[in-house]
Gaussian input, Z-matrix of N, CA and C with variables (Angstrom, degrees):
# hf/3-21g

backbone

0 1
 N
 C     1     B1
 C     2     B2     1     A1
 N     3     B3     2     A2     1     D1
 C     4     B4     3     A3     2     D2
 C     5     B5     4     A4     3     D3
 N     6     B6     5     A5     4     D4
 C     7     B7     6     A6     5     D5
 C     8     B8     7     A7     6     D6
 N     9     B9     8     A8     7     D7
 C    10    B10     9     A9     8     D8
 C    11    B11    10    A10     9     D9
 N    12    B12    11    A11    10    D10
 C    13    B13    12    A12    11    D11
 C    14    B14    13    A13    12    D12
 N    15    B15    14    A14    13    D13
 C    16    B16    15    A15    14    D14
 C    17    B17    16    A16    15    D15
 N    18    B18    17    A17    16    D16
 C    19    B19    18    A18    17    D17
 C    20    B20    19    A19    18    D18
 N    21    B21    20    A20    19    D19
 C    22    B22    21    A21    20    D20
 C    23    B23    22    A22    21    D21
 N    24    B24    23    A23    22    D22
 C    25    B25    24    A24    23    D23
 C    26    B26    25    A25    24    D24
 N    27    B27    26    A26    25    D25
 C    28    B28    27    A27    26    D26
 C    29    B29    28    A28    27    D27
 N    30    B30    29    A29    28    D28
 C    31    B31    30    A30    29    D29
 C    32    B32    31    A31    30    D30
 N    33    B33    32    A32    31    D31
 C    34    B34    33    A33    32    D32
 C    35    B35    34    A34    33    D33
 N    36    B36    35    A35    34    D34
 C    37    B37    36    A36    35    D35
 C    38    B38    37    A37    36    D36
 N    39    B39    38    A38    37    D37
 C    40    B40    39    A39    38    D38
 C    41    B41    40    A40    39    D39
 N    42    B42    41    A41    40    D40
 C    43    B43    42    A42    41    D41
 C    44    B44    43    A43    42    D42
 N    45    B45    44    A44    43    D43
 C    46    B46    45    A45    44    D44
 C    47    B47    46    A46    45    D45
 N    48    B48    47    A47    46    D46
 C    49    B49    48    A48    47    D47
 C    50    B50    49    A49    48    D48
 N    51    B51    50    A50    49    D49
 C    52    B52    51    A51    50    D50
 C    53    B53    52    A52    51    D51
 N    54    B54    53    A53    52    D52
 C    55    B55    54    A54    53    D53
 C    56    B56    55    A55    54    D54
 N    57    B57    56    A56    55    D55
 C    58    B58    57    A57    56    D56
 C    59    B59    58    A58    57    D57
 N    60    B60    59    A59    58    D58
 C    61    B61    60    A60    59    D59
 C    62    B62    61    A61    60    D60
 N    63    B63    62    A62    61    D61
 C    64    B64    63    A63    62    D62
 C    65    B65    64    A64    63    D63
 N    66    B66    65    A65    64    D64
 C    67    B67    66    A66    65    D65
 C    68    B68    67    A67    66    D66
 N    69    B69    68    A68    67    D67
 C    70    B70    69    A69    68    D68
 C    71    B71    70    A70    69    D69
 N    72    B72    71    A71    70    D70
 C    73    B73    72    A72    71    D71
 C    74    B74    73    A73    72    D72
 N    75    B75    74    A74    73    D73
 C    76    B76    75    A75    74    D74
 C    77    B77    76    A76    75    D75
 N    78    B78    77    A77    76    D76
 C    79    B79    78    A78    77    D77
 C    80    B80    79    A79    78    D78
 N    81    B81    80    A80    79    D79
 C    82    B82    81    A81    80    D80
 C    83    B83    82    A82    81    D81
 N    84    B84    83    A83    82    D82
 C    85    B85    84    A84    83    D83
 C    86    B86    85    A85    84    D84
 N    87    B87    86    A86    85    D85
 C    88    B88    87    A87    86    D86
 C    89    B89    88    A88    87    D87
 N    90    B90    89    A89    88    D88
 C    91    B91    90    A90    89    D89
 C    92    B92    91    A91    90    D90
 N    93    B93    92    A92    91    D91
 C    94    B94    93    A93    92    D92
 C    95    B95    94    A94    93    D93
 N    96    B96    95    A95    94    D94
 C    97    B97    96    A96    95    D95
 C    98    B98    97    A97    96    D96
 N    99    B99    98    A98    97    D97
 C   100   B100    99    A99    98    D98
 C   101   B101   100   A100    99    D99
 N   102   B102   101   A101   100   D100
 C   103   B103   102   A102   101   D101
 C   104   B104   103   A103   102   D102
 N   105   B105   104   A104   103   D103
 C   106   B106   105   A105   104   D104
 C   107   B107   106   A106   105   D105
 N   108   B108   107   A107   106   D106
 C   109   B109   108   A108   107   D107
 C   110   B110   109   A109   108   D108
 N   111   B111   110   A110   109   D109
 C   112   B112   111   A111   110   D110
 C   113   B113   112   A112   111   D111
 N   114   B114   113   A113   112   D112
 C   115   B115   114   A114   113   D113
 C   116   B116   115   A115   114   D114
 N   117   B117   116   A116   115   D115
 C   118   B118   117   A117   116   D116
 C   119   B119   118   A118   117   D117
 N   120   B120   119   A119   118   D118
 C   121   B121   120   A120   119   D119
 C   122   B122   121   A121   120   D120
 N   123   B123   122   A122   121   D121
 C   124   B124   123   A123   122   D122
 C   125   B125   124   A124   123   D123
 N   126   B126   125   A125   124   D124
 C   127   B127   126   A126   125   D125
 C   128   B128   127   A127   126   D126
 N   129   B129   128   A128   127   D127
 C   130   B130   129   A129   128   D128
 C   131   B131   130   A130   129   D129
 N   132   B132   131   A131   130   D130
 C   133   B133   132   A132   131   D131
 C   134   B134   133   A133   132   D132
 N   135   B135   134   A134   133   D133
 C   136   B136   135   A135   134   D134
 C   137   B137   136   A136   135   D135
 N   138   B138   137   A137   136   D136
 C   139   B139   138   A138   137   D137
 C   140   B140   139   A139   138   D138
 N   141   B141   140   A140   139   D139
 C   142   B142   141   A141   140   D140
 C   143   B143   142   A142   141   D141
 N   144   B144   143   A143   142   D142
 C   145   B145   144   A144   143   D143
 C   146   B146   145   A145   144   D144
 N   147   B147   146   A146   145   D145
 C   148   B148   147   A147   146   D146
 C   149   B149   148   A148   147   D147
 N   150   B150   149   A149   148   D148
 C   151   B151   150   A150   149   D149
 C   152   B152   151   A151   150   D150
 N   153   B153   152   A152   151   D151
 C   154   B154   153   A153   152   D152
 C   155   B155   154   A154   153   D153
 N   156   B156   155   A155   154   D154
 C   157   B157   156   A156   155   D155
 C   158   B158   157   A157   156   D156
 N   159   B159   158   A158   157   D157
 C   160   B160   159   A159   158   D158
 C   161   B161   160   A160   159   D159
 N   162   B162   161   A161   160   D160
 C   163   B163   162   A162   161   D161
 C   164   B164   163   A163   162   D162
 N   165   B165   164   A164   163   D163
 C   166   B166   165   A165   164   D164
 C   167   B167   166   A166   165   D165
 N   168   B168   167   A167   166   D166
 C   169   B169   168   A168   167   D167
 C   170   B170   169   A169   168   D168
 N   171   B171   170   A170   169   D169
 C   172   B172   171   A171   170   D170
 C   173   B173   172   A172   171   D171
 N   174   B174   173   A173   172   D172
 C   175   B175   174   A174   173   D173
 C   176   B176   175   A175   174   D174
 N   177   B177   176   A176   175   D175
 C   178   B178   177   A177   176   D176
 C   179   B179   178   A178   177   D177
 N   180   B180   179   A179   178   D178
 C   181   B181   180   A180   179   D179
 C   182   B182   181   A181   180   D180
 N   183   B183   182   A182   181   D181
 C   184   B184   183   A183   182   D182
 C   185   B185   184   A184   183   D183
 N   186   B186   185   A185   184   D184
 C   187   B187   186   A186   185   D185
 C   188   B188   187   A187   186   D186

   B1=1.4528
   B2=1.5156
   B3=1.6885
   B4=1.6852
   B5=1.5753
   B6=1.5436
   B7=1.4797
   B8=1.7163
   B9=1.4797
   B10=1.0929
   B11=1.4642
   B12=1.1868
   B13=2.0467
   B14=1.5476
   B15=1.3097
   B16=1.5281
   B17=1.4463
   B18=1.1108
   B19=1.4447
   B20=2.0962
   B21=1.1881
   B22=1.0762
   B23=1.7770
   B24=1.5369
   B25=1.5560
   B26=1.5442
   B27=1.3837
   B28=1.3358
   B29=1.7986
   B30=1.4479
   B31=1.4957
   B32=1.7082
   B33=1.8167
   B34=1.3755
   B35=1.7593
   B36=1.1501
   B37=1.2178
   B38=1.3009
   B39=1.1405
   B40=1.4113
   B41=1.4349
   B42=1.9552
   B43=1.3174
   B44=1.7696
   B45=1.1834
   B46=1.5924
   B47=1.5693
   B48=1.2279
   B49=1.7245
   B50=1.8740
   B51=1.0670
   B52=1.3710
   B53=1.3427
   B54=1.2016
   B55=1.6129
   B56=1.5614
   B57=1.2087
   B58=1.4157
   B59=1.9381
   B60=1.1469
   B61=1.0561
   B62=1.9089
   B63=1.2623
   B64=1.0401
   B65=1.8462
   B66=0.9968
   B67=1.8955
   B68=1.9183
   B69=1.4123
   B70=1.3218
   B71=1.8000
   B72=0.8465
   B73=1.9638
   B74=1.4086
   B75=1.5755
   B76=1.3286
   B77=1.5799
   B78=2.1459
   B79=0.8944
   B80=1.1435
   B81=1.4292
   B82=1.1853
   B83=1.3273
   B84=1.6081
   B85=1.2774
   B86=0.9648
   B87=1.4356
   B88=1.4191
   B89=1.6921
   B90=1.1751
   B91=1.6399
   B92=1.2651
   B93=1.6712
   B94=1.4981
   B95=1.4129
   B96=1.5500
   B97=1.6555
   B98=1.4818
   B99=1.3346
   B100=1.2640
   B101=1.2863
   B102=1.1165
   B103=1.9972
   B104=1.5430
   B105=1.8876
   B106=1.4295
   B107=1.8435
   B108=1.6632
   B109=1.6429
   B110=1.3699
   B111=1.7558
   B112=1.7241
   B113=1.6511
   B114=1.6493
   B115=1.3547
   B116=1.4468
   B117=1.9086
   B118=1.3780
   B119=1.2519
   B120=1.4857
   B121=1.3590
   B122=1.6062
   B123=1.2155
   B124=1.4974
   B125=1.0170
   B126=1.4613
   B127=2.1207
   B128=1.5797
   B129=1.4392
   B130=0.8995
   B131=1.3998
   B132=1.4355
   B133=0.9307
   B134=2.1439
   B135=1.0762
   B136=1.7013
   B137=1.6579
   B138=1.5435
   B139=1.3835
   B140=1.0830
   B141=1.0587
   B142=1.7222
   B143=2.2960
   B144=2.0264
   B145=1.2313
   B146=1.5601
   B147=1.5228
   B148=1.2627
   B149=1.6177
   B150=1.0457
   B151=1.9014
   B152=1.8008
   B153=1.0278
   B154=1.7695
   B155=1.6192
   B156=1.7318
   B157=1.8632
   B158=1.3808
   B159=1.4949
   B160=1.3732
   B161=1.5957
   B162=1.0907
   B163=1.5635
   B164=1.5235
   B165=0.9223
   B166=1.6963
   B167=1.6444
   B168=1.3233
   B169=1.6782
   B170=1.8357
   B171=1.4275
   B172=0.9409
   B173=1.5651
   B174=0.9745
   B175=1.3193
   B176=1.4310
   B177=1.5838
   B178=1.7850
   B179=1.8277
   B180=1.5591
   B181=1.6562
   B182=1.3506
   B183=1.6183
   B184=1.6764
   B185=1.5448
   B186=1.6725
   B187=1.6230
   B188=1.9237
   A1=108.56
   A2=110.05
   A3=93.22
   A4=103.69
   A5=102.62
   A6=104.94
   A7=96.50
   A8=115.13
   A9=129.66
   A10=129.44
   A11=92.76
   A12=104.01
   A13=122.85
   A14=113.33
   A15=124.09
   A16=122.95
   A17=131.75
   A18=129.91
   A19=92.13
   A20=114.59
   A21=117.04
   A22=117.98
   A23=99.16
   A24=107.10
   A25=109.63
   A26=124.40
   A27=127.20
   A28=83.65
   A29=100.75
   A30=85.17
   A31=121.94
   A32=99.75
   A33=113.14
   A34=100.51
   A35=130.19
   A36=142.83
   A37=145.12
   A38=102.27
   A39=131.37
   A40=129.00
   A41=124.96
   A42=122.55
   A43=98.89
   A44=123.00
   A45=132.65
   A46=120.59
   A47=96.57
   A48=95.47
   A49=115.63
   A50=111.98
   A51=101.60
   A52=151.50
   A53=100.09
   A54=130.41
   A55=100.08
   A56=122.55
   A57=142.85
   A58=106.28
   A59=115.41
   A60=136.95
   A61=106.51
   A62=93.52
   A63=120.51
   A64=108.36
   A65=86.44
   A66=99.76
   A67=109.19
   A68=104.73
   A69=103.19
   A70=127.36
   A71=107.79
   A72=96.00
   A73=110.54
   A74=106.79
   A75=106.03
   A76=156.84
   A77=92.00
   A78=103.86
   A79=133.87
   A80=132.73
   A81=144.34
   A82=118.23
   A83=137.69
   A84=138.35
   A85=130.98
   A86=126.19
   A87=118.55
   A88=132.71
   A89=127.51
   A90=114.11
   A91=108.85
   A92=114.31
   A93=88.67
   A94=95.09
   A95=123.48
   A96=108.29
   A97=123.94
   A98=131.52
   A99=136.99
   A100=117.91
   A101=106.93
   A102=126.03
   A103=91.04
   A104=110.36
   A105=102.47
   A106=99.21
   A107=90.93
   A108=111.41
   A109=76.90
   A110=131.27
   A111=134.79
   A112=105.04
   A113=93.11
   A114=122.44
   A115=135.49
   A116=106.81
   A117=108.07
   A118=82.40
   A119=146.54
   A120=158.57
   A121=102.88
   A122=124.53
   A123=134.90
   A124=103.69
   A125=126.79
   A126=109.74
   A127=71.05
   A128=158.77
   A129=130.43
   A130=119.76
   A131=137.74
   A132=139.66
   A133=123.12
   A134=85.22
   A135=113.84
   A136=101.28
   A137=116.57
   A138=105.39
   A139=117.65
   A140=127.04
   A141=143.46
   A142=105.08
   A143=97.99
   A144=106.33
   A145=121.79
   A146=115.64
   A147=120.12
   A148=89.14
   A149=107.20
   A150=112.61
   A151=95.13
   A152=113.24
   A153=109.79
   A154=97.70
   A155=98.36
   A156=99.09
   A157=133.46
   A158=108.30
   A159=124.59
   A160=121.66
   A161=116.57
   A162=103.71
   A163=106.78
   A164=137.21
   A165=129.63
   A166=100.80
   A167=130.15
   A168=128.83
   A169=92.74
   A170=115.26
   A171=126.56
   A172=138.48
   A173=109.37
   A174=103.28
   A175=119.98
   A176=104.81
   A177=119.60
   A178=83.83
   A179=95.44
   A180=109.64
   A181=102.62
   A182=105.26
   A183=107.52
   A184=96.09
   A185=107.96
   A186=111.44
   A187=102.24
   D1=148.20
   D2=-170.70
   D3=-84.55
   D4=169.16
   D5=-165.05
   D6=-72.79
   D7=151.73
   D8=178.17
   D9=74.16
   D10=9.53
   D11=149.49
   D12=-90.43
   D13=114.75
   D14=164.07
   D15=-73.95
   D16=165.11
   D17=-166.22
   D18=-97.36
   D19=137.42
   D20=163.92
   D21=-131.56
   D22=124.97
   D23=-164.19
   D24=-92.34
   D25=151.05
   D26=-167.03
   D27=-103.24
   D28=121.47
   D29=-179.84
   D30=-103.99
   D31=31.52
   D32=172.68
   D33=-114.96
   D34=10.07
   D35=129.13
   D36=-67.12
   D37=-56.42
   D38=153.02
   D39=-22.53
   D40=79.82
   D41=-157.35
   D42=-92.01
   D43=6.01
   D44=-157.48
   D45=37.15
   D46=22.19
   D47=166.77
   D48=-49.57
   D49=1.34
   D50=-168.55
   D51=30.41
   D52=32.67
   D53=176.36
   D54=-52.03
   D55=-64.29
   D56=-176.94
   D57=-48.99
   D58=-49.98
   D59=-179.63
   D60=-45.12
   D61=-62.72
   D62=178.50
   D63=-54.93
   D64=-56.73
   D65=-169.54
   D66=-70.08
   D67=-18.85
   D68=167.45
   D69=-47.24
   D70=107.00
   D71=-179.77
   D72=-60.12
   D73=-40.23
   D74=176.73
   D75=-109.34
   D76=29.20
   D77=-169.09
   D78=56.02
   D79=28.49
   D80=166.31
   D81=-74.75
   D82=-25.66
   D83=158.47
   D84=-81.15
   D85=140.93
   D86=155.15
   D87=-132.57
   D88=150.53
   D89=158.96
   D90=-26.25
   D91=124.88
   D92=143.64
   D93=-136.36
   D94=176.17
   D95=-178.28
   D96=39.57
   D97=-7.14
   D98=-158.65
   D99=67.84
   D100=55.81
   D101=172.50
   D102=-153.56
   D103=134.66
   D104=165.05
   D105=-85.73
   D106=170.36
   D107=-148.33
   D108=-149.42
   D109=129.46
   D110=104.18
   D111=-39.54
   D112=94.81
   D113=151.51
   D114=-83.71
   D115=-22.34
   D116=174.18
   D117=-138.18
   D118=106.31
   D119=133.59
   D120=-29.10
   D121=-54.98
   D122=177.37
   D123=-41.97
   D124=-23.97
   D125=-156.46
   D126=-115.97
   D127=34.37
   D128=-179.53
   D129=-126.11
   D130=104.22
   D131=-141.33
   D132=-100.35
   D133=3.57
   D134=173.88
   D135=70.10
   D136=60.69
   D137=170.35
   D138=-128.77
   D139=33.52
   D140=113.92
   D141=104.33
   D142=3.30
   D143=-175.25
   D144=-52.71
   D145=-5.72
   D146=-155.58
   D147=-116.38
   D148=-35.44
   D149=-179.81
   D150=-78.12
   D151=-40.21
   D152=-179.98
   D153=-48.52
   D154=-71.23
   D155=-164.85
   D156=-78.37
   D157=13.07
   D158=172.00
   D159=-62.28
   D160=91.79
   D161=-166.16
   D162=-70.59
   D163=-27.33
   D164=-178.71
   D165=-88.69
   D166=-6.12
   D167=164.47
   D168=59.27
   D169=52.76
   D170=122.98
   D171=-50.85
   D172=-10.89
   D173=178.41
   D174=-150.91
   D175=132.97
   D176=-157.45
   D177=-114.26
   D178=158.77
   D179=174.01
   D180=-115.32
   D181=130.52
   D182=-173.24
   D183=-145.54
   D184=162.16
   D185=-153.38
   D186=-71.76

């Protein structure tokens, strides 16, 4: 993924199974409300592990 894309979640997709959550290396997501959320953008390194394991493909990487 190119450097400096964050994961952005459609949160009318978005079932909060937290699959993604999980699949983060760097802990950059979290539950929140029961929708995952980039909560620390900083720990997030644009490598797209959370857009891979999203099974409903809630989530696209944009700059």
């Amino acid at each position: 993924m190119a450097a400096g894309q964050k994961p952005e979640i459609d949160s009318d997709l978005c079932t909060g199974c937290g699959i993604c959550v999980d699949a983060c290396p760097h802990q950059a997501l979290e539950l929140v409300d029961g929708l995952a959320k980039l909560t620390k953008p900083e720990k997030c390194d644009g490598d797209a592990a959370c857009r891979e394991a999203c099974p409903v493909e809630a989530i696209t990487m944009k700059p």
